[in-house]
C-alpha positions, 0 to 999 in steps of 0.5 A: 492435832498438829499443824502438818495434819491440819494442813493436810487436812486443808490441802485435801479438802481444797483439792476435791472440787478440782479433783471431780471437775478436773478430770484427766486434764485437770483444772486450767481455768479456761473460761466460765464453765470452768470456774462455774463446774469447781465453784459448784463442786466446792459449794457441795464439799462445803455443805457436806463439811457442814454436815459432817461436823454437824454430825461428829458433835452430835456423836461426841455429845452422845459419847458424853462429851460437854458443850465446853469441852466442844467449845474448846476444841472449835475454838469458841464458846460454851454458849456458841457450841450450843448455840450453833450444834444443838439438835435436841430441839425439844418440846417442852413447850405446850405443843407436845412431842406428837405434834412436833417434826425435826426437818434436820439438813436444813442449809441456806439453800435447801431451806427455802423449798423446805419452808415451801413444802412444809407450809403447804402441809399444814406445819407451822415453823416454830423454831430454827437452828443450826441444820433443823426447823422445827413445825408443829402441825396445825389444820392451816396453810402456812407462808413463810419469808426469809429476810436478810436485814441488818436486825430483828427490829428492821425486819419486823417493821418491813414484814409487819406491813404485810401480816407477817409474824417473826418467828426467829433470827438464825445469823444472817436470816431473819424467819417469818411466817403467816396464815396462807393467803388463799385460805386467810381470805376465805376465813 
């Protein structure tokens, strides 16, 4: 890709969030509600853009396309593609595939009420990744916390005071899970 079609790019993406707040007057910047509309346009057109390439790198993977060859067009490694765009989540564990769910459209925002839904049914989070959590389905309640710390060390040593057991890290957030209260004081 050129630079005039990445710049393109840039400058339409940029103009969505005042284009939709806008309106027929356009953005001023004429106090809070202004700024408050765009910011919370721009945070949907992020998501959305997350998504999106989300789901072009799964497309490219199913067409055949390698995780270096994708590395190579974002600009980062092999490792790192994986890492970040990987969905095949997989269960080659113990658990089995019948037991397993794939909650996909997970982000930063949404994952907490994810997390919250989840437990109270019953599915226990086994894994995290880039826009997925993966459960298993247990017979028990599960409490989940998401901690932001400076390491995994760090936030095992705060969680551990209350029963919390770590899950996983996912760049910023660090995942913890346990038997919900209610029903681990009745066992």
């Amino acid at each position: 890709m050129n630079f005039v079609t990445e710049e393109t790019i840039r400058q339409r993406t940029a103009s969505i969030p005042l284009e939709l707040v806008g309106g027929e007057t356009g953005f001023r910047g004429a106090g809070p509600a202004e700024f408050r509309d765009v910011i919370q346009a721009a945070q949907i057109v992020a998501n959305e853009a997350t998504l999106s390439l989300q789901r072009w790198v799964s497309a490219g993977r199913r067409e055949g396309m390698s995780w270096t060859d994708i590395g190579e067009v974002l600009g980062i490694s092999k490792q790192a593609a994986q890492q970040r765009f990987r969905t095949d989540f997989g269960s080659d564990g113990p658990e089995g595939p019948d037991q397993i769910e794939v909650r996909l459209g997970a982000t930063a925002f949404n994952e907490v009420r994810i997390l919250e839904q989840e437990g109270r049914r019953g599915n226990e989070l086994l894994r995290v990744g880039a826009l997925g959590l993966v459960f298993r389905k247990t017979a028990e309640a599960w409490e989940y916390r998401r901690v932001v710390a400076l390491s995994s060390p760090m936030a095992e040593a705060a969680m551990a005071k209350g029963d919390w057991s770590y899950v996983a890290s996912w760049f910023p957030f660090h995942y913890f899970k346990r038997l919900a209260r209610e029903q681990a004081e009745l066992a």
